[in-house]
C-alpha positions in Angstrom: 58.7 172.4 140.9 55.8 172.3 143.6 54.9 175.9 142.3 55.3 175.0 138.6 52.6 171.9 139.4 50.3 174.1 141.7 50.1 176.5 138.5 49.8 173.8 135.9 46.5 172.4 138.0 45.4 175.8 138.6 45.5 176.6 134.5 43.6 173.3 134.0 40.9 174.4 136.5 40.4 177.3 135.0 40.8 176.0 131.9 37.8 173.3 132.6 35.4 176.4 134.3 36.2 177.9 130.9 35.1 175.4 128.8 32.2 174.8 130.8 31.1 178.4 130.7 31.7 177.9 126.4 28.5 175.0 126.1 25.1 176.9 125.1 23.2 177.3 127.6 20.0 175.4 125.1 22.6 172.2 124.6 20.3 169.0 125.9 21.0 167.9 129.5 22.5 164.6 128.5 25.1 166.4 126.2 26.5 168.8 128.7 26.7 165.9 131.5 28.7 164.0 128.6 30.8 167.4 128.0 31.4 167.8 131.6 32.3 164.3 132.4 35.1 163.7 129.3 36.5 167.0 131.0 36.7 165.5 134.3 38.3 162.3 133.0 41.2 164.2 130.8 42.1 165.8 134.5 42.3 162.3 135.8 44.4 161.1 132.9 46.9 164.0 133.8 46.9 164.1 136.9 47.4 160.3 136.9 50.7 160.3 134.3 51.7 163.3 136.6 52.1 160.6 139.7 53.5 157.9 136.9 55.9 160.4 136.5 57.0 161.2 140.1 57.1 157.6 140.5 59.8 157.1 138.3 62.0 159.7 139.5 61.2 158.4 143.3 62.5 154.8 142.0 65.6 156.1 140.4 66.1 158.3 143.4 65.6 155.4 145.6 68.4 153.0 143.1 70.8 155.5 143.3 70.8 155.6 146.9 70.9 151.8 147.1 74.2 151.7 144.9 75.8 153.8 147.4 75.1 152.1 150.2 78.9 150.8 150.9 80.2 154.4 151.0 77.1 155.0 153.9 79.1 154.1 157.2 81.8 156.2 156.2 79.7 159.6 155.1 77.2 159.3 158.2 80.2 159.8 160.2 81.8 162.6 158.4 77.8 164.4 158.9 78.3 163.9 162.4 80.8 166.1 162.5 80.2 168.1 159.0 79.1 171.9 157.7 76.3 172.8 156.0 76.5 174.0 152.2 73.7 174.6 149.7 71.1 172.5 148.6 70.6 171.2 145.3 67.9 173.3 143.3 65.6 170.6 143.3 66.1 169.7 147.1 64.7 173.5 148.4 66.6 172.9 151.6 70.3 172.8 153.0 72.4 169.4 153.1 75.0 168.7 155.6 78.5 167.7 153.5 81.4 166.5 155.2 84.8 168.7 155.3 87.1 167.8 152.5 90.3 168.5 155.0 91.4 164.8 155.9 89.6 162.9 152.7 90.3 162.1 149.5 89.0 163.5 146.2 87.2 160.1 145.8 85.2 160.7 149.3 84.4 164.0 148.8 82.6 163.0 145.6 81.0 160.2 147.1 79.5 162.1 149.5 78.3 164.8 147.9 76.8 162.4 145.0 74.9 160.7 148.5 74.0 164.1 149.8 72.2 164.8 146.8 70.8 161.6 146.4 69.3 161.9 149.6 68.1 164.9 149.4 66.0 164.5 146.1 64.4 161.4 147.6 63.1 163.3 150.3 62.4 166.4 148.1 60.3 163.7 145.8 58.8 161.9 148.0 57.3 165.3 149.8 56.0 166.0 145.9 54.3 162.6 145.5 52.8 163.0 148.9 51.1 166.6 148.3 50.5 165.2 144.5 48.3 162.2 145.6 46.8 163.9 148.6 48.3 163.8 152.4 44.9 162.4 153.7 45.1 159.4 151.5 47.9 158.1 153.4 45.9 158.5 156.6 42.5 157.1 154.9 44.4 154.1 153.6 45.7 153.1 157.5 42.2 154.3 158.8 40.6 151.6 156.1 43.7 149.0 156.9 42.4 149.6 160.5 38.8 148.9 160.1 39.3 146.3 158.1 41.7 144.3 160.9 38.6 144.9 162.9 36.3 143.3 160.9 37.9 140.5 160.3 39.1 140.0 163.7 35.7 140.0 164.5 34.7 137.0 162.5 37.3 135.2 163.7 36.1 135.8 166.8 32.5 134.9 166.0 32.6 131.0 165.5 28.9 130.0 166.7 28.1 125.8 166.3 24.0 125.0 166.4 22.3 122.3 165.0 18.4 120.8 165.4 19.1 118.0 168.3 14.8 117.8 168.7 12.0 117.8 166.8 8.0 117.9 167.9 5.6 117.2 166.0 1.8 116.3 166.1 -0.5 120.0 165.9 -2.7 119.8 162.7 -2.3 123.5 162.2 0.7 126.0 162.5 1.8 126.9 166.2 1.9 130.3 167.2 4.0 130.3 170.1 6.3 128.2 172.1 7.5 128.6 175.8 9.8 126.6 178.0 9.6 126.0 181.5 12.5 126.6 184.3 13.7 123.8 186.0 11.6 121.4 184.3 12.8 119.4 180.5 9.3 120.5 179.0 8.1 123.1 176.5 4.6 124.1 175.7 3.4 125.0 172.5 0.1 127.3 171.1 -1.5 126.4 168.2 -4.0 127.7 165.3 -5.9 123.8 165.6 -7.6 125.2 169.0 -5.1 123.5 171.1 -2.4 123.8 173.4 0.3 121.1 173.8 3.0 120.0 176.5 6.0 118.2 175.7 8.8 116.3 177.1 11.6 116.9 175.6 13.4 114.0 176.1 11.1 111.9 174.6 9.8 114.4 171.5 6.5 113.4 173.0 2.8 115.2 173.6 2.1 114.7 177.4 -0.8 116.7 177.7 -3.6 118.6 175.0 -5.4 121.1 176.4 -9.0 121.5 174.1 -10.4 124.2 176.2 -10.4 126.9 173.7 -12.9 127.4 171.1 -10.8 129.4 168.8 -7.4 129.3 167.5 -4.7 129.0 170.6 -2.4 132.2 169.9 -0.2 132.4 173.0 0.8 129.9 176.2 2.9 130.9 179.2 4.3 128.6 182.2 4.1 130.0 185.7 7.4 129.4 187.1 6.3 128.6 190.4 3.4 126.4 190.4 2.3 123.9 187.3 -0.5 126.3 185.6 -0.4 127.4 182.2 -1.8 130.5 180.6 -3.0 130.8 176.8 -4.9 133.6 175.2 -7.1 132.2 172.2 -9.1 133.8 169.1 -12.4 133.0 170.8 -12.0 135.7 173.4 -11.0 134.8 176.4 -7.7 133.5 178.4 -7.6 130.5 180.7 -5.0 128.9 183.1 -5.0 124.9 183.2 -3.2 122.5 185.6 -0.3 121.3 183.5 0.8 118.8 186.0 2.7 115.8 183.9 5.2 112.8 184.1 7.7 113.3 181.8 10.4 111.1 182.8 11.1 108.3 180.7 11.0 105.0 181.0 14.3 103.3 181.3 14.9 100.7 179.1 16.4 97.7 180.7 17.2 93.6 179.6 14.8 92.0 178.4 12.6 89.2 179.9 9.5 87.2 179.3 7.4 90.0 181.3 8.8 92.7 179.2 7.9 91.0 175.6 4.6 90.2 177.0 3.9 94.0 178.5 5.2 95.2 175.6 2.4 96.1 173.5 0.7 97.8 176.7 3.7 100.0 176.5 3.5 101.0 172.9 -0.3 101.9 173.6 0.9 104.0 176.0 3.3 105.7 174.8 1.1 106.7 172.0 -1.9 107.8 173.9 -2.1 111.5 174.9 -3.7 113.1 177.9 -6.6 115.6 177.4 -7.7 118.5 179.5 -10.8 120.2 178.6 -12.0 122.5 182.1 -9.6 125.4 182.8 -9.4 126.5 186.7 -9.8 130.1 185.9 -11.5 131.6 182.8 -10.9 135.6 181.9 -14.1 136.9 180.4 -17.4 138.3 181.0 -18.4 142.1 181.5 -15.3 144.4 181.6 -13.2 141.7 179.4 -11.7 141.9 176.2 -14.5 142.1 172.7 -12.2 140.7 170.7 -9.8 138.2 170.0 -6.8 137.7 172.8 -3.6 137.5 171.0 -1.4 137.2 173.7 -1.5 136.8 177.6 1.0 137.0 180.2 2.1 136.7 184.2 3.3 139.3 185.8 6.4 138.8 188.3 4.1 137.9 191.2 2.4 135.5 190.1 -1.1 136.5 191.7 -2.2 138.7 188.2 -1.8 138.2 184.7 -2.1 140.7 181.4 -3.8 139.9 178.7 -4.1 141.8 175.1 -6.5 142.2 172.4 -7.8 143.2 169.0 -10.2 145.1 170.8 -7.2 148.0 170.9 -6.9 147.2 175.0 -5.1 145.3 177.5 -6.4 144.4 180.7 -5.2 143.7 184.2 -6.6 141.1 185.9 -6.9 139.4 189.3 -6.0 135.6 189.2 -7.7 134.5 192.4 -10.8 136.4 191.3 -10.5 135.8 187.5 -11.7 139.8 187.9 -10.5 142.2 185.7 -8.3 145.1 187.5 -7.8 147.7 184.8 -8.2 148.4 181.6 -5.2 149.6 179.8 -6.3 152.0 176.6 -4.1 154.4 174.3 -3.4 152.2 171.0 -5.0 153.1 168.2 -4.9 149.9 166.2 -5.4 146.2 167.5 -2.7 144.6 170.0 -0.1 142.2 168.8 1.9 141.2 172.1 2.1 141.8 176.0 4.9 141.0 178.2 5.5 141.5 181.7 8.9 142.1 183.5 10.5 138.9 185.1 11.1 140.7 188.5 8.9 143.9 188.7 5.6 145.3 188.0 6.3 146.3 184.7 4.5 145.3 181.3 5.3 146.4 177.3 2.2 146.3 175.2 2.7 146.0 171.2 0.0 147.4 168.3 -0.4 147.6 165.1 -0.4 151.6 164.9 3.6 151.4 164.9 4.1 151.8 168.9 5.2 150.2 172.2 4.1 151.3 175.5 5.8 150.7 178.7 3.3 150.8 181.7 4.4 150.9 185.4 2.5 149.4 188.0 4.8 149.7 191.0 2.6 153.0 192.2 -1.1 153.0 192.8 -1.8 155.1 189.7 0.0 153.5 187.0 2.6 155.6 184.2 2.7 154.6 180.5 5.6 156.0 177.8 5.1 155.5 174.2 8.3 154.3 172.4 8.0 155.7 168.7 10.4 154.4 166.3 9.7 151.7 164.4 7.3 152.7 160.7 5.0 149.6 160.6 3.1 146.9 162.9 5.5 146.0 166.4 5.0 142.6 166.4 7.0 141.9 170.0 8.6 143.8 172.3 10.3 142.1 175.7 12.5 142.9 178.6 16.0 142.5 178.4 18.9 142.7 181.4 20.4 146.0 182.0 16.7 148.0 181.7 16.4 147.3 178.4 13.6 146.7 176.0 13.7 144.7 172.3 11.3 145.6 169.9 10.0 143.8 166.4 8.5 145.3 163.6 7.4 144.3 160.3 9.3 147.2 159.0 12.3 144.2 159.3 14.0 146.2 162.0 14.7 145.1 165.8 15.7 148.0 168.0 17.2 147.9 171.7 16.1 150.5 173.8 16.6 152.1 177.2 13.5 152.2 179.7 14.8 155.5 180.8 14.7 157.0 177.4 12.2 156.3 174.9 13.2 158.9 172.5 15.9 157.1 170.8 17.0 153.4 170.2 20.2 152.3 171.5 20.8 150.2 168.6 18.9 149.4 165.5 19.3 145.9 163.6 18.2 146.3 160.1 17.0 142.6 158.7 15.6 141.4 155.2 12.4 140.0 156.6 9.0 141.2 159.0 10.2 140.0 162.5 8.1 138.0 164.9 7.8 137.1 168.4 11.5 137.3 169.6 13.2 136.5 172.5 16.2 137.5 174.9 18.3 135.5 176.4 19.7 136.0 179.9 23.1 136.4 178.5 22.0 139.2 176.1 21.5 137.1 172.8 18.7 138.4 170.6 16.8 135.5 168.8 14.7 136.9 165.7 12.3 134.7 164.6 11.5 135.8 160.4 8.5 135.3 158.0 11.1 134.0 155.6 12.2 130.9 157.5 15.5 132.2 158.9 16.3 132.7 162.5 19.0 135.1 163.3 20.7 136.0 166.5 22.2 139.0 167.5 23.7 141.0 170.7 21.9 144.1 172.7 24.7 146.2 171.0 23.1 145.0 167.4 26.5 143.0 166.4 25.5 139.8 164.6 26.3 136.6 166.3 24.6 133.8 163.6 22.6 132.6 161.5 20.7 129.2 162.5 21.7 126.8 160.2 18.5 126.0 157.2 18.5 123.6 154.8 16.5 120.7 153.2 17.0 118.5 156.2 17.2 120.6 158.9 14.9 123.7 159.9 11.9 125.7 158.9 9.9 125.0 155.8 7.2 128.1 156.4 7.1 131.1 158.5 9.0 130.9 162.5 6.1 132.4 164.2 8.3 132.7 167.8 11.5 131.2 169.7 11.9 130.9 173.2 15.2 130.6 175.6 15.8 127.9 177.5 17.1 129.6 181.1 19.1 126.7 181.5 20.2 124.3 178.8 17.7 121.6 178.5 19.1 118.0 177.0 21.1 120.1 175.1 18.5 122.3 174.0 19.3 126.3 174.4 16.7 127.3 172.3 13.3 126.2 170.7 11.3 127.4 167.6 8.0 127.0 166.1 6.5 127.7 162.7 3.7 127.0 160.7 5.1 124.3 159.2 3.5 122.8 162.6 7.0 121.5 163.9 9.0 122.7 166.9 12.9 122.4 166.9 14.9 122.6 169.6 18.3 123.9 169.3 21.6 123.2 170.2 24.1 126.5 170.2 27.8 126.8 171.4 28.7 130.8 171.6 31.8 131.9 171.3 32.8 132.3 175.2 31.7 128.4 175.2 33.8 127.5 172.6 
């Protein structure tokens, strides 16, 4: 019968390569497809009453069996010790019978009726296998597998975050947001030409910085002393003392004193510190001709990196306020700079598509370009492990390896331009998007959220950046900013928490 179907398909094949060779060679394009496909579907239909067919017999196979299955205890023993006869022609192989010596007639029918039974089921079910395709069996538990895994894996996945604070008071969208270790503040960058601390305890401004005579596109804490560093549109970077109180005042039961100090209090609580006069100012001959976009420290503290329009990034002295070296190779304006948290290292972002990775831990510094991404990087930061994250507006983050800049190690493909991200210490990627959405994933690209958006609760406009929190502060892990001008801090329970 398996020969008989083999020739059957065969004759249909050729059959079908017949036919096709028959349609003129001038018939329109559209026809033949139409020709050829109503071919191809009459093979289906055959082939697919062929397996209807096979089914049945299987099923009747399979009843058969069933309604013998008291006389099954007795026969299995008589195989144990049986001889083998001749198979049924539709079995193709030998059956073992029992010997009719010490049975009755009734047995001997039995068991021959079960042989056969058996046999045909097996014979059939072989058909219907090679019918349908061995491989389907195996794609079907390879899918069944895959899918287990998916699903297990959003099981896995439950993530809880909510807004728990919200900052607001800049006039204009903010560029950037930073947070600072050990200490319940952020600091925020803004396109009104200031620069803002906050406590975030008390969703207040504690300090303005109006230094800047252009837009404020970038702020950075040093960890280890209270200075800030912002790069602005008019040119230049400063660092400011950014020395505040932000405790706040605890309430406690009310007396005559209180009710009649109370309006002082209100004042003050409303009035905001000012700083106009930076300690150190980064301009003049050998700096930047163009707007600074963003500005950073690097791990010691004693020199910073700033980057600009002007296609360059520049090293500079902080004591000094000198510049060091000038940093060339992009072929299109800047768009971020980041230093490494414990080594000379620094990643430069540009418009012309690349990254570079420059090394100042010899005297004469070594740059790699990372090539990868097919429009404007917007970010690109260290991550644990010696890795590096990457941005683009081409909607894609990519993880790479500082030891090979040929390839990404994973490639997160996104609906929206991406901009200044972040990394957490754990290894969760925060993507900040042009179309209000914040999204976090894992350095192997696996997605771990989506923040939560809705009328009541996150960005209205653009998230320009998000920033860590090293250590959860007033149970805020992570904060955003947008040009909606508000700042959000985030509350978010991973997994392993939960």
């Amino acid at each position: 019968m398996k020969a008989t179907a083999t020739k059957a398909r065969a004759a249909r094949l050729t059959s079908l390569t017949e036919d096709m060779a028959n349609i003129p060679e001038d018939a329109p394009y559209r026809t033949r497809l139409h020709y050829l496909f109503s071919q191809i579907e009459k093979e289906f239909e055959q082939l697919y009453l062929e397996n209807l067919n096979l089914q049945e017999k299987l099923e009747n196979a399979t009843s058969n069996k069933e309604s013998l299955t008291s006389h099954e205890p007795r026969e299995r023993e008589r195989f144990a010790a049986g001889t083998v006869i001749p198979a049924l022609a539709t079995g193709g192989s030998s059956v073992t019978a029992a010997t009719p010596s010490t049975s009755t007639q009734a047995d001997e029918v039995g068991a021959s009726f079960l042989a056969a039974a058996s046999s045909t089921h097996k014979s059939l079910k072989a058909k219907l296998s090679s019918a349908t395709g061995g491989s389907k069996v195996k794609a079907s538990n390879k899918i069944k597998a895959q899918t287990s895994r998916i699903v297990s894996s959003f099981k896995a996945q439950t993530v809880v975050s909510s807004v728990v604070r919200e900052f607001g008071g800049h006039k204009d969208g903010i560029w950037q947001v930073a947070a600072k270790a050990g200490q319940p503040i952020i600091g925020t960058a803004s396109a009104d030409h200031t620069a803002c601390i906050w406590g975030i305890e008390s969703a207040r401004c504690l300090l303005q910085y109006q230094g800047h005579a252009g837009s404020v596109n970038s702020i950075k804490f040093n960890q280890n002393r209270d200075l800030v560093l912002t790069g602005s549109g008019d040119g230049t970077a400063h660092i400011w003392q950014a020395a505040v109180n932000w405790e706040v005042p605890k309430k406690g039961h009310s007396s005559e004193e209180e009710l009649d100090d109370s309006d002082e209090q209100v004042e003050d609580r409303d009035r905001v510190d000012t700083l106009r006069t930076p300690l150190c100012e980064f301009t003049g001959p050998g700096g930047h001709l163009s707007v600074v976009v963003a500005a950073d420290w690097l791990s010691s503290m004693d020199q910073i990196i700033t980057g600009s329009w002007d296609r360059t990034a520049i090293l500079w002295d902080v004591e000094t306020s000198q510049p060091l070296q000038p940093l060339t190779g992009h072929d299109h304006e800047l768009t971020h700079v980041s230093a490494h948290p414990t080594q000379r290292l620094v990643v430069t972002a540009s418009r012309d598509t690349t990254f570079r990775l420059w090394d100042f831990r010899d005297p004469i510094p070594a740059v790699s370009v990372f090539q990868g991404h097919t429009e404007t990087v917007t970010s690109s930061v260290f991550a644990r492990d010696d890795k590096v994250v990457s941005g683009s507006d081409d909607r894609t983050v990519k993880v790479w390896e500082l030891r090979n800049m040929r390839s990404a190690l994973a490639t997160i493909r996104t609906d929206s331009s991406v901009n200044r991200l972040a990394v957490s210490t754990g290894g969760i990627i925060a993507i900040p998007h042009d179309n209000r959405q914040i999204r976090l994933f894992d350095l192997n690209g696996q997605r771990v959220a989506r923040l939560p958006r809705t009328s009541r609760q996150g960005h209205r406009r653009m998230v320009s950046s998000v920033v860590w929190a090293e250590e959860p502060l007033l149970n805020c892990d992570l904060f955003s900013c947008g040009f909606d001008r508000r700042v959000f801090g985030w509350s978010i329970v991973l997994p392993k928490d939960n």
